[in-house]
SESETI-292595 format. One record per residue (C-alpha): residue in one letter; z, x, y. Coordinates in Angstrom, 3 decimals, always signed. Each point is the difference from the previous one (the first is absolute). Example, Ala and Ser with C-alpha at 12.3 -4.5 7.8 and 13.67 -1.06 7.14 Angstrom:
! SESETI-292595
{residu: A | w: +7.800 | u: +12.300 | v: -4.500}
{residu: S | w: -0.660 | u: +1.370 | v: +3.440}
//
This chain:
! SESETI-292595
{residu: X | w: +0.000 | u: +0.000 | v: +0.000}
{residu: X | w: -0.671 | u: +1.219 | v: +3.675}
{residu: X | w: +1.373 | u: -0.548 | v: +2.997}
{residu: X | w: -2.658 | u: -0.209 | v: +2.647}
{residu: X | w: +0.673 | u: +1.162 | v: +3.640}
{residu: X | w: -1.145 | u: -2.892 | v: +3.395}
{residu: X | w: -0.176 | u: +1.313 | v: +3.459}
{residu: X | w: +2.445 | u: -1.005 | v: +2.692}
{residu: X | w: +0.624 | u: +1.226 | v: +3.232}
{residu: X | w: -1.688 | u: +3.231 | v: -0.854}
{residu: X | w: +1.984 | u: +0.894 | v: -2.922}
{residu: X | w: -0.433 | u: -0.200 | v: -3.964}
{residu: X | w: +2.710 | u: -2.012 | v: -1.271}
{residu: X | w: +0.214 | u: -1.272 | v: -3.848}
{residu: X | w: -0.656 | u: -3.212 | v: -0.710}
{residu: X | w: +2.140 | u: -2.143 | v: -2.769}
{residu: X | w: -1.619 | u: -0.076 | v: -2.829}
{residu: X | w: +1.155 | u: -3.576 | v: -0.946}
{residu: X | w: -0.756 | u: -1.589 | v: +3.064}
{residu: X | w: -2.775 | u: -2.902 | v: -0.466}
{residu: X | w: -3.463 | u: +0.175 | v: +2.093}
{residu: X | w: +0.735 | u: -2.852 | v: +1.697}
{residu: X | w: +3.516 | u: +1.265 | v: +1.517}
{residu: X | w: -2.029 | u: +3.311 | v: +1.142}
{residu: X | w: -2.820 | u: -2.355 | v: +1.396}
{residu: X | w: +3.046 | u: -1.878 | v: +2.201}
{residu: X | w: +1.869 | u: +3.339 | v: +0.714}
{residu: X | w: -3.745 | u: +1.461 | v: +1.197}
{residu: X | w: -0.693 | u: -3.582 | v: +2.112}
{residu: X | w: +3.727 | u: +0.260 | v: +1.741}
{residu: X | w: -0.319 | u: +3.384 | v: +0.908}
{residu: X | w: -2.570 | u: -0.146 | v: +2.515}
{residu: X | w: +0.935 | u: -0.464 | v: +3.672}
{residu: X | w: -0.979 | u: -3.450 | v: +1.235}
{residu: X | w: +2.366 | u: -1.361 | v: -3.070}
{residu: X | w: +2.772 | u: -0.747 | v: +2.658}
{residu: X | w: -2.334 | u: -1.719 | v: +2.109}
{residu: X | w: -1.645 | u: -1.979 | v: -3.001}
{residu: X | w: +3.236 | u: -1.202 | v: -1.330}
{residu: X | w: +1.221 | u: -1.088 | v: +3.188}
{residu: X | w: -3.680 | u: -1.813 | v: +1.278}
{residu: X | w: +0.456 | u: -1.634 | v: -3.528}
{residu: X | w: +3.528 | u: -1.498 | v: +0.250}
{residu: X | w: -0.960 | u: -1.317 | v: +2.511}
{residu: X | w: -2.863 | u: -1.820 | v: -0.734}
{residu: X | w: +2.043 | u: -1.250 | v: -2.631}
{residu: X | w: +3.272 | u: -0.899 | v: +2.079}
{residu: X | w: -2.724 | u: -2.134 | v: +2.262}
{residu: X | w: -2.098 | u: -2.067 | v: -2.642}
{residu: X | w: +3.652 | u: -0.767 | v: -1.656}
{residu: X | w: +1.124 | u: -1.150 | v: +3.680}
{residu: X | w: -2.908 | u: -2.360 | v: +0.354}
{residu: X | w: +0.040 | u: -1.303 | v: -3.191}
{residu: X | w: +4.266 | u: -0.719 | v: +0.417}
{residu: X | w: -0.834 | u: -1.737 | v: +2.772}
{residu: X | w: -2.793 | u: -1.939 | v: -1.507}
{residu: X | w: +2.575 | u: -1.158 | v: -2.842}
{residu: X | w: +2.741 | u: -0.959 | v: +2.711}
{residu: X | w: -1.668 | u: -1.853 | v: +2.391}
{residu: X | w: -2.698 | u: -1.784 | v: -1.859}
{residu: X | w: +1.396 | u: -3.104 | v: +0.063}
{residu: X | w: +1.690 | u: -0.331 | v: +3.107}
{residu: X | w: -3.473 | u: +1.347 | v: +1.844}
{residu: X | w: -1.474 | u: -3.095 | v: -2.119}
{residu: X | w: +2.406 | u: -2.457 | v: +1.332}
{residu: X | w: +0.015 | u: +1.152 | v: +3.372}
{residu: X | w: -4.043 | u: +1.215 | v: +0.631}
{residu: X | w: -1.446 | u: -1.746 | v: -2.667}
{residu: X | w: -1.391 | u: +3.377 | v: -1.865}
{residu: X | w: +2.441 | u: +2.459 | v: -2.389}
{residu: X | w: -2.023 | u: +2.767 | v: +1.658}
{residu: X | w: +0.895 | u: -0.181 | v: +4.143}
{residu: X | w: +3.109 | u: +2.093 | v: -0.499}
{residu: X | w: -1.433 | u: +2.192 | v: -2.086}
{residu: X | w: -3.402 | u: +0.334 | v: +2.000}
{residu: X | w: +2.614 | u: +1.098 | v: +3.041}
{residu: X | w: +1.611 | u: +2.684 | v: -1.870}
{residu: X | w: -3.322 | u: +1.247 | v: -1.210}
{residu: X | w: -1.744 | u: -0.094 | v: +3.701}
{residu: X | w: +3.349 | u: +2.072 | v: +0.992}
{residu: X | w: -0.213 | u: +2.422 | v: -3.085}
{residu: X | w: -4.201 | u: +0.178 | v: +1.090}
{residu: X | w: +1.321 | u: +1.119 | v: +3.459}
{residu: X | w: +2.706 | u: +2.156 | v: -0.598}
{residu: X | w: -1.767 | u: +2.019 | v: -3.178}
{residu: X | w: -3.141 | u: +1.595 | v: +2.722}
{residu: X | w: +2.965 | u: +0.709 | v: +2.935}
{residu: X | w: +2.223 | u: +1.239 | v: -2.959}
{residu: X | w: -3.512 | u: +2.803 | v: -0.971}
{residu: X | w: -0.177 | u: +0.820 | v: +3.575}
{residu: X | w: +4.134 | u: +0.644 | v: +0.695}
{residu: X | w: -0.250 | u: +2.330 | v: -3.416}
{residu: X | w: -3.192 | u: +2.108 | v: +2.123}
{residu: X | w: +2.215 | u: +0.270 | v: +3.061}
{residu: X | w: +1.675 | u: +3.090 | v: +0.931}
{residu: X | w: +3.791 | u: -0.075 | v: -0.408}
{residu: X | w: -0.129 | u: +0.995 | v: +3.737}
{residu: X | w: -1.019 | u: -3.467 | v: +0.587}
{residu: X | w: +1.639 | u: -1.209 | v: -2.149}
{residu: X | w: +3.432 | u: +1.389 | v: +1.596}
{residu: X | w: -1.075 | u: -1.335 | v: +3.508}
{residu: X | w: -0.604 | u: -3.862 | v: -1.969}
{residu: X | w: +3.350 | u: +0.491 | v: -1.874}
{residu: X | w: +2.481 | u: -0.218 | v: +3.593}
{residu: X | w: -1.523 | u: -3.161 | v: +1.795}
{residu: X | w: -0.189 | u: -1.913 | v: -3.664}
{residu: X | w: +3.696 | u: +0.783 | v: -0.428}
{residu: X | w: +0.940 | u: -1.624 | v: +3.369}
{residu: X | w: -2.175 | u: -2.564 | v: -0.506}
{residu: X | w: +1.356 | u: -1.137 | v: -3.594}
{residu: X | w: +3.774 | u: +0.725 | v: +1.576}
{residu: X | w: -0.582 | u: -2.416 | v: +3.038}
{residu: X | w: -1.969 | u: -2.232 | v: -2.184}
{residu: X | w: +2.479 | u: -0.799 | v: -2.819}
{residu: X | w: +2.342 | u: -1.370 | v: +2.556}
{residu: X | w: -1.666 | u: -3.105 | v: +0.627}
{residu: X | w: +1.411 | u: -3.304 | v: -0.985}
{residu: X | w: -2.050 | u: -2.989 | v: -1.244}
{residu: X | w: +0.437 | u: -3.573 | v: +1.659}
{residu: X | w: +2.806 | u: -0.761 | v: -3.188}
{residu: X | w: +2.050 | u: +2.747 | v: +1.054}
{residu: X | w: -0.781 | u: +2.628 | v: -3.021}
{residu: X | w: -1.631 | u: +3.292 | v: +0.331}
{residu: X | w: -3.231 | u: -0.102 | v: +0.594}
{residu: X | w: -2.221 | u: +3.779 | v: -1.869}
{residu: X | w: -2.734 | u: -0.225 | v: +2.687}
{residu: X | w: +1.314 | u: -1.833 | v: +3.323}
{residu: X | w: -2.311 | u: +0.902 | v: +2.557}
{residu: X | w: -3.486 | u: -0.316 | v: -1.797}
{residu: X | w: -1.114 | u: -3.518 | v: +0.061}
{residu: X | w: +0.535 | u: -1.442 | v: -3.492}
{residu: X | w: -3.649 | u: -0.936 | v: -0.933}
{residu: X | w: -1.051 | u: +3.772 | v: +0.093}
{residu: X | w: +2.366 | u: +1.140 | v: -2.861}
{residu: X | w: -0.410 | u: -0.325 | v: -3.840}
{residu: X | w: +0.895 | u: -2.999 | v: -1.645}
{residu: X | w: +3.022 | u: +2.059 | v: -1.549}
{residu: X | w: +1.605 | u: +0.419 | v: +2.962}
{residu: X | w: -0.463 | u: -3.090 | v: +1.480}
//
């Protein structure tokens, strides 16, 4: 039996000899340097379509009741996920400079903004932007 020898980071290191192809195939796949970048873009995606479809299971039937179509909710949240996903591309090619310089004024504004109170007296997330510009969720 022989132990053959894989390249990595310059150097000849021994490979196990009981380790299947299809581990060394994953090991070789994970070891390049987007993986991070992959993994995270991934999640994601996946954290999003579960989102949408969470909310298509909760508020089917009350968006039938109220709008007459199981969808209305659900269309909302998806025109605000269509929105947010091409701002969300173009925040992750911004320089952190700008990024920085963003980071101080949103801070105030969320600060001064979770003060408000609604007209029943409870804490409103969003007072000062008119309540038909936010997403259904936080309406």
């Amino acid at each position: 039996m022989t132990v053959t020898t894989t390249r990595r980071s310059g150097r000849d290191a021994p490979a196990s000899p009981t380790a299947p192809s299809w581990l060394a195939s994953v090991r070789a796949s994970v070891d390049r340097p987007l993986t991070s970048y992959h993994l995270v873009l991934g999640v994601s995606a996946l954290l999003l379509t579960l989102g949408l479809v969470m909310v298509l299971s909760a508020s089917s039937v009350t968006s039938y009741q109220t709008y007459g179509s199981s969808y209305h909710v659900f269309a909302k949240q998806a025109a605000w996920a269509a929105i947010g996903l091409p701002l969300a591309w173009i925040a992750s090619r911004l320089p952190i400079r700008v990024i920085r310089w963003f980071s101080y004024p949103a801070l105030l504004l969320a600060v001064a903004d979770a003060s408000g109170q609604t007209p029943s007296g409870s804490n409103a997330v969003c007072g000062s932007v008119p309540k038909s510009t936010l997403p259904s969720g936080l309406k």
